[in-house]
Structure formats: C-alpha cells, structure tokens
C-alpha positions in Angstrom: 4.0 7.0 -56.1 3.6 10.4 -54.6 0.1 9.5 -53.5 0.7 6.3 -52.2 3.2 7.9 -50.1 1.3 10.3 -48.5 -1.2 7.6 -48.1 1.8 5.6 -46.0 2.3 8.6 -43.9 -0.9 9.8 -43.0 -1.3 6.1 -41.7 2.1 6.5 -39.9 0.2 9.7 -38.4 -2.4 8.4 -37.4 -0.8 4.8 -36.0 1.1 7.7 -34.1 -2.1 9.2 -32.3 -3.6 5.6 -31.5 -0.1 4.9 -29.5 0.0 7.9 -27.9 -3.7 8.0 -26.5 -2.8 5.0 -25.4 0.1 5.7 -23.9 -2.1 8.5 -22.2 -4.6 6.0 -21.2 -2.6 3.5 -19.5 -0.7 6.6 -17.3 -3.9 7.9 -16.5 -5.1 4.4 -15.7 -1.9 3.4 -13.9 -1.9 7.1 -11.9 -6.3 5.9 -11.0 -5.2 2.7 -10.2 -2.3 3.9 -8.3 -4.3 6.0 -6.2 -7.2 3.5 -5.4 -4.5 1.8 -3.6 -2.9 4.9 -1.8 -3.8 3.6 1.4 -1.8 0.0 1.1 0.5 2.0 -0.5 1.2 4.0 3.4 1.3 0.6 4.9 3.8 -1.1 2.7 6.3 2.0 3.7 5.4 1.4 6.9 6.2 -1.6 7.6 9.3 -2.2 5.6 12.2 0.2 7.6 11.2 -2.6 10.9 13.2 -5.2 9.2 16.6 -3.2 8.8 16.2 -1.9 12.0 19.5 -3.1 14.1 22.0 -4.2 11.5 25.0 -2.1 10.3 24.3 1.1 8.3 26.2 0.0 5.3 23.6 -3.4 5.0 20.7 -0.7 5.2 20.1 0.1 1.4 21.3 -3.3 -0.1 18.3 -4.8 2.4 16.3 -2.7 1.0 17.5 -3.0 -2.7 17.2 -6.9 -2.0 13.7 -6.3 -0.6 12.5 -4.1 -3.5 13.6 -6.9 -6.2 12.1 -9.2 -4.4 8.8 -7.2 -4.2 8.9 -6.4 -8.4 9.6 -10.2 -8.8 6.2 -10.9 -6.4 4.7 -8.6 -8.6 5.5 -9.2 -11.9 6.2 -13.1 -12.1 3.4 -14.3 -9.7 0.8 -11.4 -9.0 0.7 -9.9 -12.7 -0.4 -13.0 -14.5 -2.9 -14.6 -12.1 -4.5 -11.3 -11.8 -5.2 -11.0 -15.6 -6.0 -14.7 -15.5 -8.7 -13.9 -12.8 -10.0 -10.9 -14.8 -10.1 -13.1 -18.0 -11.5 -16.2 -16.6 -13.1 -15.5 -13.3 -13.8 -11.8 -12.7 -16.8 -12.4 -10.8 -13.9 -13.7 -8.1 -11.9 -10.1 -8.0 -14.4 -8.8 -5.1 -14.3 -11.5 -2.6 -10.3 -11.7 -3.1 -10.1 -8.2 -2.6 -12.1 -8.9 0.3 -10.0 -11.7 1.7 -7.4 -9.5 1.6 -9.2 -6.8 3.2 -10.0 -8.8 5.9 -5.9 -9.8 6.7 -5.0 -6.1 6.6 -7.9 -5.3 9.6 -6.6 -8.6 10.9 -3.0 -7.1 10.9 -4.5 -3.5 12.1 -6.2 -5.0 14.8 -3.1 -7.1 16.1 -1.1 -4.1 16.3 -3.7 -2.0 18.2 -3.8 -5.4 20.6 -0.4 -5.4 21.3 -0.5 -1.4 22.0 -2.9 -2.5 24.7 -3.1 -6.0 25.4 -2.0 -7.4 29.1 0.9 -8.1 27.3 1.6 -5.4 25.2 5.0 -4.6 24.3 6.9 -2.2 21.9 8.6 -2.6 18.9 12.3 -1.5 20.0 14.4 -3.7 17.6 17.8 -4.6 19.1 21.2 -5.1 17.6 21.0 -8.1 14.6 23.8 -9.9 13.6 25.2 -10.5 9.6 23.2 -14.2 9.9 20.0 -12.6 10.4 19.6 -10.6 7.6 19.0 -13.8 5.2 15.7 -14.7 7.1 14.5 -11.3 7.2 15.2 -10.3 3.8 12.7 -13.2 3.4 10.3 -12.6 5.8 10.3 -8.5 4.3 9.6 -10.5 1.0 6.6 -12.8 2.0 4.7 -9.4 3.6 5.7 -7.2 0.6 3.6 -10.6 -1.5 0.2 -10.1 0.6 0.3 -6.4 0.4 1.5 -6.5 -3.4 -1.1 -8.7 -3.6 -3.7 -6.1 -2.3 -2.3 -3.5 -4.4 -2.3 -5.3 -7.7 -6.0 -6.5 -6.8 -6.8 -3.5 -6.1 -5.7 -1.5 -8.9 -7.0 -4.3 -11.3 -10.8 -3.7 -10.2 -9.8 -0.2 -11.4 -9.3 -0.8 -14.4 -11.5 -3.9 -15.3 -13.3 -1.9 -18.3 -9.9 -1.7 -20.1 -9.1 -3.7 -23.3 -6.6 -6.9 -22.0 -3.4 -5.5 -23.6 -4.4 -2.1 -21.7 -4.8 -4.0 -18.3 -2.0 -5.5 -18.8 0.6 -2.5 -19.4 -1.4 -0.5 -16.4 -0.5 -3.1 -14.1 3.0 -3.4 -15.0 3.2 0.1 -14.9 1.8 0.4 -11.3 4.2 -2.5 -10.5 6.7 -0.4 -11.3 6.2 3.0 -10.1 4.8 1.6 -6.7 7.8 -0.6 -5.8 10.5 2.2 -6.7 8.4 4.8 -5.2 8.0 2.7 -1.8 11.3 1.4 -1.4 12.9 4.6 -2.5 10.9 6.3 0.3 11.9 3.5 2.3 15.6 3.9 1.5 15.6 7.8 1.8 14.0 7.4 6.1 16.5 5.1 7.0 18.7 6.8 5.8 17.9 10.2 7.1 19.5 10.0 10.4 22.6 9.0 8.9 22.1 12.1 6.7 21.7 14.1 9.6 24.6 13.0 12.0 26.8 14.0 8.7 25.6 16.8 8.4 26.2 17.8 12.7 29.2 16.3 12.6 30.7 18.2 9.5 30.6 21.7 10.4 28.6 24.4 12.6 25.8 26.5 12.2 22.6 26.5 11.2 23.4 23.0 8.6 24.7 21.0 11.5 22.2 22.1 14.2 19.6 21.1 11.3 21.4 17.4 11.3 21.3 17.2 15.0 17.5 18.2 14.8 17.0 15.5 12.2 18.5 13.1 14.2 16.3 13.7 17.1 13.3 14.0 15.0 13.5 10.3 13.1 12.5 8.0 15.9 9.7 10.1 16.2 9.0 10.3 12.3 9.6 6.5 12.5 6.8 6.3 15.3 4.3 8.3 13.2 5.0 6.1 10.5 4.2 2.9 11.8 1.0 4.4 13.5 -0.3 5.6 10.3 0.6 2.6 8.7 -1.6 1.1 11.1 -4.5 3.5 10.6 -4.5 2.9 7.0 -4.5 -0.8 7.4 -7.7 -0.3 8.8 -9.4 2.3 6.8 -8.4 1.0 3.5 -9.2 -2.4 4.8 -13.0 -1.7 6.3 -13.4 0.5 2.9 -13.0 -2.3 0.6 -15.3 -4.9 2.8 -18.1 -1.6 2.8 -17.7 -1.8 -0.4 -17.4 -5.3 -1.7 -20.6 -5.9 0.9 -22.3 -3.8 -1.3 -20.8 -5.1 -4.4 -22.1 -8.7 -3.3 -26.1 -7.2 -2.6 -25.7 -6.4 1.3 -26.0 -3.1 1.0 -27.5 -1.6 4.6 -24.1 -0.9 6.1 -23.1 1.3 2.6 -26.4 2.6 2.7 -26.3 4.1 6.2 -22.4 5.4 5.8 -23.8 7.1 2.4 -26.6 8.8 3.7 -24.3 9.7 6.6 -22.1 11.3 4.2 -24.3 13.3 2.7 -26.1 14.5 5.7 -22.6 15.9 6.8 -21.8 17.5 3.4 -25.3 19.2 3.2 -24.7 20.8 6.8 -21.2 22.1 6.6 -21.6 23.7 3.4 -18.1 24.9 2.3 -16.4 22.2 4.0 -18.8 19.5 3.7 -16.8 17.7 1.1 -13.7 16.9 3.3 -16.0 16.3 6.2 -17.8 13.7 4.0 -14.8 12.1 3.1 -13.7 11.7 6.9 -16.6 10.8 7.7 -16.6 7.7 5.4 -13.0 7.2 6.4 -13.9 7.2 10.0 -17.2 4.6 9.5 -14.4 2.2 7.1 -12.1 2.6 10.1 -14.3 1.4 12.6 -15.4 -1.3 10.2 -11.9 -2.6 10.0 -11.6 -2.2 13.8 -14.6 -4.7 14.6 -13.5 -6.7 12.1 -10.1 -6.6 13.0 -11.1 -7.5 16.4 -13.3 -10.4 15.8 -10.5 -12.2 13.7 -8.0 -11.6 16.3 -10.2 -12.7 18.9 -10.9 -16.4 16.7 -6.9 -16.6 16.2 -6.1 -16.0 20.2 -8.7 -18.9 21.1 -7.3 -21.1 18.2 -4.1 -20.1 19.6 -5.1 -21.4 23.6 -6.6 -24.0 22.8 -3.5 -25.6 20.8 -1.3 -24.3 23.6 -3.7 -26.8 25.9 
C-alpha cells in the first residue's frame, strides 16, 4: 500500500512539473507573442482616447470599459476560434492575411499623413458630443478595435505556430487578455490624467498643485505625440510584415537589400551597430508602408471621384 502510494505521488509530482512548464511556456509564448505585436499594440492606444474626446468626464471610463468589452468579445468569440481554425486547416493562409492586414494599417498610416498635408487637410480637434452620440461611437471604437485585434491575434498566432493546439490556444487567450486590459487601462489612465491634474491644482498649493497645472498643460501635447506615434507605428509595423511575408511568399530582393543594409550598418558602427541595425530596418519597413500606404490611398481617392462623377 505504502509503495503504491509513493508510486501515486511521485506521479502527482511529476503531473505537477508538466503543468507548470507549461504554464511557463504559454507566458513565455504569450509575453513573445505579445511583443511581435508591440507595434499594433501603440496604435490601438492611439487611436482609442479620439472617440471619448468631447463628451462629459463622468462617460469617459464607462466608454472606455464599454469599448474594452467589446474588444475581449472581438477577440475571444470571433478572432480566437477562426485563427486556430486557420492554423489547423489552412496555415499556409496566415501570411497573406497578415499581409492584408498589413496593407489596411499603411493604408490607414498613409491617410492620416494625407490629411496632415493634403489641400484639404484638417486637424483632428473633436468638439463637444452630445449623450446620443456615444451609442454610434462606442460602435464605431468597437469595429476598429476588430481589424486591429485582428492584426494582433494574427500576428501573435504566426508566433507561436510551432506550439502543440491546446498551447496555441491558451497563448492566444492569454495575449487577448493581457493586451485588452493593458490598452484600455492605459487608455483609461490618459484621459483621465488631466482630470487628475486639475484636482490636484485645484486642491491645494505648492509644488503638488503646480505639478497638476503642469499636467494639464502637458496632455494635449502628450495626446498629440500619441496619435503621431500611433501613426508611425502603423507604418513600420505595417511595411515590416509585407517585407517579411514578401519574403515568406519567395520574393525575397526587397528583404534581401534591407538585410544586407543592416548588416553593413552594424559592421561599421561597432558598439552601436545593433540599435543602428534595428533603425535602420525600421526606417526601410517605414518607407515600405509609406509607398504602400500611398498607392492604396491614391486607388481609393480615384475610386472615390469617379463615383462622385
């Protein structure tokens, strides 16, 4: 009896260390996957504090709670199970979906740089929105979050295409997860920091309240930064994926010439040649995502005359 209960427990023990690694391999996959998508990542806090722009403070964070839900639901419901479908049934299709995809966010990249510069440019100043609005762009927030959700589960899926099902599976859900309550809680702490700030000027003196009013000032311009390097990434991350899923697909010169480029800057910088490599790529993927940015918005502006005519 003794024996056969050691037996039991050394199998307990060592059903223990099989959960555990794999416990440790789906964070580590989750955190690799996570991190392939940093880039969309940027962009989806980016883009998300436009739409609560103009309405009350106090419909601020339930927006963005609505949002976030919304955004888990796009993710786990819709995204999650035709992903591992694809990666079951058809994972020869993950590259040129990712590079659909790609090709929206230069698309959307390349739109915004437009309208910076366009004869017709304009800014995005939001005015004052009233309670009946917030219904349509709850849902509008929602249907953006899907294609960049989209991106990001795609993304992190070619990650982690090696992995067992089950593992893929638990990754993904994981990365759901930690990327909609890490956005959306970013999202929820910068519209709120102003609001933050004018408490904390209007509650006292000294250096906390001069701090507030300084915070104050300092959001439009945080908000600014934010929507420009939302745009940037739009484009890198965007170019990177079509460099690489060209290559992935057998048309390799553009990789080719951005690789040897990259290593022609890290052999003659030396101690900073690795970051310089690393910009350097990000600056060729940019420009990628730029021209092809630019031709797609050039195709939808004709489409676009021509039905006006």
């Amino acid at each position: 009896m003794s024996a056969g209960l050691a037996a039991l427990l050394d199998d307990v023990a060592a059903l223990a260390r099989i959960a555990a690694a794999s416990v440790d391999d789906v964070a580590a996959g989750a955190g690799r996957a996570s991190m392939k998508a940093a880039g969309v990542i940027v962009d989806d806090a980016a883009v998300t504090p436009r739409y609560v722009q103009g309405f009350e403070a106090n419909r601020e964070l339930p927006m963005i709670r609505r949002i976030a839900i919304g955004s888990l639901r796009n993710k786990l419901f819709f995204i999650l199970p035709a992903a591992l479908l694809l990666s079951e049934v058809l994972p020869w299709l993950v590259t040129p979906i990712l590079m659909i995809g790609a090709t929206y966010l230069c698309y959307e990249g390349a739109e915004k740089l437009w309208e910076w510069v366009g004869p017709s440019h304009h800014t995005d100043a939001a005015g004052v929105h009233e309670p009946e609005d917030e219904e349509a762009l709850v849902g509008k927030a929602i249907r953006t979050d899907f294609i960049l959700s989209a991106e990001i589960m795609v993304i992190a899926l070619n990650e982690v295409t090696d992995e067992p099902f089950i593992s893929r599976a638990l990754i993904l859900i994981v990365v759901a997860f930690a990327i909609t309550i890490g956005v959306y809680g970013a999202v929820g702490l910068i519209v709120k920091m102003d609001d933050i700030g004018l408490r904390m000027a209007m509650g006292g003196s000294g250096a906390g309240a001069s701090f507030g009013r300084g915070l104050v000032r300092a959001m439009p311009v945080v908000m600014s930064v934010l929507s420009t390097v939302g745009i940037a990434a739009m484009l890198w991350v965007g170019g990177h994926i079509l460099l690489v899923g060209l290559e992935e697909l057998g048309v390799t010169f553009l990789y080719d010439a951005v690789h040897h480029l990259e290593e022609a800057v890290h052999d003659a910088l030396g101690a900073v040649g690795g970051v310089a490599a690393w910009l350097t790529n990000t600056i060729a993927s940019a420009i990628l995502g730029v021209i092809v940015g630019a031709i797609v918005v050039a195709v939808m502006h004709l489409r676009g005359g021509k039905h006006a005519h």
